[in-house]
LUMTINU-955181 format. One record per residue (C-alpha): x, y, z; residue in three letters. Coordinates in steps of 0.001 Angstrom, whole numbers, plus 500000, padded with zeros to 6 digits. Example, Ala and Ser with C-alpha at 12.3 -4.5 7.8 and 13.67 -1.06 7.14 Angstrom:
512300495500507800Ala513670498940507140Ser
***
This chain:
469592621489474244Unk469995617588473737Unk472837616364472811Unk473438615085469360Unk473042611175468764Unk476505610034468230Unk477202607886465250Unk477750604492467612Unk474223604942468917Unk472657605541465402Unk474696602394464586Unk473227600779467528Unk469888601775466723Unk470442600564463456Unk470974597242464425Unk467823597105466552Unk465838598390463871Unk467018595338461816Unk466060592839464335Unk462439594498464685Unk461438594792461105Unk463860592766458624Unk462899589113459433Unk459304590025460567Unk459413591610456682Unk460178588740455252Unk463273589851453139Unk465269586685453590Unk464792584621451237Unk464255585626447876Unk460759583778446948Unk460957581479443930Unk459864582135441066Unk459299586136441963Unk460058588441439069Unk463348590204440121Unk463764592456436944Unk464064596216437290Unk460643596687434894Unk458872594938436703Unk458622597304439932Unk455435598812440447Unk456041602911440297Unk452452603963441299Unk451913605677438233Unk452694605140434551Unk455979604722433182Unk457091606751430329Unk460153605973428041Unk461700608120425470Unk464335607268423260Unk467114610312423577Unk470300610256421563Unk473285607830422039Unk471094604867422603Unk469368606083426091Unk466336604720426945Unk465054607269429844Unk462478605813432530Unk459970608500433848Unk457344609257435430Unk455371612504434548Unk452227613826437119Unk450151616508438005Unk446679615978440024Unk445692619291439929Unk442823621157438442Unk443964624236436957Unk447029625146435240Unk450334623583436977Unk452326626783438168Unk455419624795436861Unk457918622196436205Unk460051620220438443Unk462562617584437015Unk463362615260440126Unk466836613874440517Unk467804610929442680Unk470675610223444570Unk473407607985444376Unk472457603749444221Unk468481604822444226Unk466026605467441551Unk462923607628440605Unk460946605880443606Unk462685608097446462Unk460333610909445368Unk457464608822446413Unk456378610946449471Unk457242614180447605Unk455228613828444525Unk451468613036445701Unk451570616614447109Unk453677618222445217Unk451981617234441902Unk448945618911443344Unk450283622111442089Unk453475621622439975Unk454159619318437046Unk456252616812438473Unk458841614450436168Unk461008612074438057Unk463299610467435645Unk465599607102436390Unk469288608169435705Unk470324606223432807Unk472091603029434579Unk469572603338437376Unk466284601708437984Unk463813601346434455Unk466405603281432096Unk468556602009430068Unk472082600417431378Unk474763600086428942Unk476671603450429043Unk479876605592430138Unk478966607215433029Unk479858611348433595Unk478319614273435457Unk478469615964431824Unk476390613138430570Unk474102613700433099Unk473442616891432645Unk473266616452428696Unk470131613841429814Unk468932616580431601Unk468384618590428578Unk467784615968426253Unk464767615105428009Unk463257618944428427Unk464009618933424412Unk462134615944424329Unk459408616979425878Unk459351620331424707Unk459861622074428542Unk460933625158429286Unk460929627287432630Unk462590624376434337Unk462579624215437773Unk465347621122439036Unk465235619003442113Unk468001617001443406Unk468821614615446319Unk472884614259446688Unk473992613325443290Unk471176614505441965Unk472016617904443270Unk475262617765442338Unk473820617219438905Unk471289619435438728Unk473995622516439855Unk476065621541436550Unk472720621623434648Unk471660624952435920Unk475808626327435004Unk474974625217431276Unk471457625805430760Unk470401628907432897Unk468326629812430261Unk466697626682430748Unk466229625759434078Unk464705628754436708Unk465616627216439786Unk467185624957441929Unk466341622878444589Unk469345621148446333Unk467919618551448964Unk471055616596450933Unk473474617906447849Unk476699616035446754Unk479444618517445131Unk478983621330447560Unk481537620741449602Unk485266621928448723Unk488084619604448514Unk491508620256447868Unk493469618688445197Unk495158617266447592Unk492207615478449397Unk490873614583445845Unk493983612578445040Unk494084610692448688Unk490076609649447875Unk490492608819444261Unk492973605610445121Unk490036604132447659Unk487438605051445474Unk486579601494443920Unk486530599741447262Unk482799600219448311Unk481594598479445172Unk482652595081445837Unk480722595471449358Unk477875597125447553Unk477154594625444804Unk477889591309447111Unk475772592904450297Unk473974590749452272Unk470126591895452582Unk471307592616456178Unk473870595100454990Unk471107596754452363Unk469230597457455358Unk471755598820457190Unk473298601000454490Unk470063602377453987Unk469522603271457446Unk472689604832457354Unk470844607460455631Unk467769608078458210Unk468051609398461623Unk465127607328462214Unk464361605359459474Unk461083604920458803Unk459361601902457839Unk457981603392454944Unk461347602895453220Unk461324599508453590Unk460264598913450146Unk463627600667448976Unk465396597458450544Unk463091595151449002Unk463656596668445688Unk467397596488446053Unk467571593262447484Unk465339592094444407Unk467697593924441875Unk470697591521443266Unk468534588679440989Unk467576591181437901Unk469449590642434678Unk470718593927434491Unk472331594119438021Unk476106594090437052Unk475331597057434679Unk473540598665437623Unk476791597587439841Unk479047599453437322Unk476384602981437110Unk476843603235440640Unk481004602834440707Unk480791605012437364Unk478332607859439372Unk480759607744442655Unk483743608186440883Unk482029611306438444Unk481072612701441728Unk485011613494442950Unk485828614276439085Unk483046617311438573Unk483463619367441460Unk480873622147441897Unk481712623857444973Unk484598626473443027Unk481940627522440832Unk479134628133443033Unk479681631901442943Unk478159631246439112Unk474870630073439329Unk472584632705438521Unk469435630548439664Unk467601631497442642Unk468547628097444691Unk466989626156447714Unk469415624736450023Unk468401621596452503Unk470650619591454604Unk469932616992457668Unk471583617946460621Unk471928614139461559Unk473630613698458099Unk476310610699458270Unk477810611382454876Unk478049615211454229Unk480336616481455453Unk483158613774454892Unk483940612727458456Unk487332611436456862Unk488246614293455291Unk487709617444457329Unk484734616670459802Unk482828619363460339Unk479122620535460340Unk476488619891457680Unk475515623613458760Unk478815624829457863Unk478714623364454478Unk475011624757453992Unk475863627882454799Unk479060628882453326Unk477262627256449854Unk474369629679450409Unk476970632516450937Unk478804631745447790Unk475854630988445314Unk473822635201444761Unk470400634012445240Unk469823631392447511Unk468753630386451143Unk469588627400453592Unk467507625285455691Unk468592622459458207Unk466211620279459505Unk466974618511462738Unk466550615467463230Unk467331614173460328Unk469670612866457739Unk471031612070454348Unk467596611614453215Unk465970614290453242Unk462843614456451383Unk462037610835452260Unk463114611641456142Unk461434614779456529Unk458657614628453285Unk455790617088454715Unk458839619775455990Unk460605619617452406Unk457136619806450482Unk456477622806452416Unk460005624002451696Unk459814623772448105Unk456182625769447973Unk457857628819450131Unk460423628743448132Unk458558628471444618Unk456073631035445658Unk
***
């Protein structure tokens, strides 16, 4: 068996992969005059607002290509930083079949900005939006803290929402109270780096995420290197400090044994942020499957070769996933 990549040589492939397709891309610099403003990115499909209570303004996008009756829902959750556009090699296939609705996370690309971000409110949105659109037999979709999310919607809602779909998942992992208090202290140090990085450090948190990052992603560092210029950027800044820190103050993993949903669980082996190297090391299999254990109904899957980012890493294996699983 081949050994695993160590991180060094992902960072060292990293750095290659920034001299091959960064400056050739032509991210550096910002072009006058270009419209930097989160509306103005181009989803591929129609984006649909509605107004929810408390003043949110919720982006989405709502699809299905197929020709008879949609065998169901899925609500799409993205992860932490990202926005409704990290679905885009999930939903041309998937909306083939199933109703798909990804939704920006209010602070997060198209939605609205201005608000106190929780986990709770999160969830609330969650429901808010099925209201909304008068959805029921939910099945919801999440990549990292989106699946950390969608676990706290499926704890309050189970009437609600049928299944879950946990791609890459934040929460699942235990901490102690003790570890909690050691991370909570160092928590606000990332954001300086992330709202002053370079496009040279976009790119290479983003391929943080990939084993191999593929250059289909490059329009995820285009967009963020764009948002640095938007309007609404420092409100974006403060989502994304506000989501990180809700993360460590809604843990999920004690209450796991709870979820009544049956529930789909998919790490990458390669992936460089779960579990917390810092914290206890570890294998993302580990975490996988003592979550699976814990939760009554549900099943693992690692896919190798792979990391944080799952259904944009490994897009035709997840699809597939999610079908199996859905039935």
């Amino acid at each position: 068996m081949a050994a695993q990549e160590t991180f060094a040589q992902q960072i060292d492939r990293s750095i290659a992969m920034l001299a091959s397709y960064i400056i050739p891309a032509g991210f550096l610099p910002v072009a006058s005059g270009t419209n930097c403003e989160f509306s103005a990115m181009d989803y591929g499909y129609p984006t649909h607002y509605v107004e929810l209570q408390g003043g949110v303004r919720l982006a989405y996008i709502d699809v299905y290509t197929g020709e008879s009756e949609p065998k169901g829902t899925i609500i799409f959750l993205h992860g932490l930083g990202s926005y409704l556009q990290s679905w885009k090699r999930n939903i041309p296939s998937l909306s083939k079949e199933y109703r798909c609705i990804a939704i920006d996370l209010p602070g997060y690309g198209k939605s609205s900005k201005q608000h106190e971000i929780t986990l709770d409110f999160y969830v609330v949105v969650v429901k808010k939006l099925a209201d909304a659109l008068e959805l029921t037999n939910v099945v919801l979709c999440g990549h990292s803290l989106g699946g950390q999310v969608a676990v706290l919607a499926g704890l309050r809602y189970p009437k609600l929402i049928t299944n879950l779909i946990l791609l890459s998942s934040a929460g699942l992992e235990y901490y102690t109270e003790l570890e909690r208090m050691i991370i909570k202290p160092f928590a606000h140090l990332p954001i300086p780096f992330f709202k002053y990085a370079s496009p040279a450090g976009i790119f290479l948190s983003y391929a943080a995420n990939f084993y191999s990052m593929p250059e289909e992603a490059l329009f995820m560092v285009r967009d963020r290197v764009l948002w640095a210029h938007a309007s609404g950027y420092d409100l974006y800044c403060r989502a994304v400090m506000q989501s990180f820190l809700a993360m460590g103050y809604s843990p999920v993993a004690p209450r796991l044994s709870a979820v009544k949903q049956p529930t789909l669980i998919i790490y990458g082996a390669n992936d460089n942020f779960i579990p917390n190297w810092f914290m206890h090391g570890g294998s993302v299999r580990s975490v996988a499957k003592e979550s699976a254990e814990k939760i009554p109904n549900a099943e693992y899957k690692i896919f190798d070769k792979c990391g944080h980012f799952v259904p944009f890493e490994k897009p035709k294996e997840t699809n597939e996933a999610i079908r199996a699983f859905l039935g």
